[in-house]
C-alpha positions in Angstrom: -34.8 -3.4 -37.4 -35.2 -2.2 -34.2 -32.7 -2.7 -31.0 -34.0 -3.4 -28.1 -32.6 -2.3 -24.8 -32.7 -5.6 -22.8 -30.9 -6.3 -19.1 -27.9 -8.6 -19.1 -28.4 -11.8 -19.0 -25.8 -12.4 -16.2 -27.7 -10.9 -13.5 -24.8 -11.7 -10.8 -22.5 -10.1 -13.5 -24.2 -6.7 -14.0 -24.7 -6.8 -9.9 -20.7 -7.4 -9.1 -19.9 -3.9 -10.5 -22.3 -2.3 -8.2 -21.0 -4.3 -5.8 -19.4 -2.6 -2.6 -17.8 -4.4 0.5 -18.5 -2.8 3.8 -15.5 -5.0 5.0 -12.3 -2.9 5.2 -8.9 -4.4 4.7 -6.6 -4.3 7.7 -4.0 -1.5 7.4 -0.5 -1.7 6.0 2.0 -2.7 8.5 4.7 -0.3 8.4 8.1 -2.0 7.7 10.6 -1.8 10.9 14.4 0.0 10.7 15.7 -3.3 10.0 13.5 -4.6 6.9 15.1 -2.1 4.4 18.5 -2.3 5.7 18.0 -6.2 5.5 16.6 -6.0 2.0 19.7 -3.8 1.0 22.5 -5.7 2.5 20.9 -9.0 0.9 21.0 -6.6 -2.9 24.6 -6.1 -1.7 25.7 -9.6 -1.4 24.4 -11.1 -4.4 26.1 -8.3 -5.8 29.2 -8.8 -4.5 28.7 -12.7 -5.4 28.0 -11.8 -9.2 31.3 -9.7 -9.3 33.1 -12.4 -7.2 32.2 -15.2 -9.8 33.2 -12.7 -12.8 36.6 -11.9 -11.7 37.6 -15.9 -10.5 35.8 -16.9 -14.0 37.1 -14.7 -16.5 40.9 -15.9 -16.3 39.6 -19.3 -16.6 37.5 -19.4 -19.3 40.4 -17.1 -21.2 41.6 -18.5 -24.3 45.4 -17.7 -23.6 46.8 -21.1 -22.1 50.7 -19.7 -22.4 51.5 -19.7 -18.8 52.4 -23.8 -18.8 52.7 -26.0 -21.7 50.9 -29.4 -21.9 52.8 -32.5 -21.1 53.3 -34.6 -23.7 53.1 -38.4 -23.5 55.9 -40.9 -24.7 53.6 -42.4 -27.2 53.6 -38.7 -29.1 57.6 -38.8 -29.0 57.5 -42.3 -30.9 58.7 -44.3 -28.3 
């Protein structure tokens, strides 16, 4: 059985890989001074909000509920 060698059948297919734009891409805008200082202090707070909620949370979610005892109602005393 021979094989022939035929052309793709998807001519626009075989034709996009040739393909080259002579449209160039504007250049990169540099960032400013204040676009990495921005993007740090933003890390920084969101830090500082995670670590915040961890240290208000943890003594509240704590299983040791000695500081105060529960009132009791009447109706526990038998009255």
């Amino acid at each position: 059985m021979s094989r022939r060698r035929e052309r793709v059948p998807f001519a626009l297919v075989a034709e996009a890989d040739r393909f080259r734009s002579n449209v160039t891409p504007p250049p990169r805008q540099r960032a400013s001074a204040g676009t990495p200082a921005g993007r740090c202090l933003l890390r920084l707070t969101l830090v500082a909000a995670f670590a915040g909620s961890l240290i208000l949370g943890i003594p509240a979610l704590s299983a040791d509920h000695s500081t105060a005892p529960a009132p009791q109602s009447q109706a526990a005393h038998g009255h």
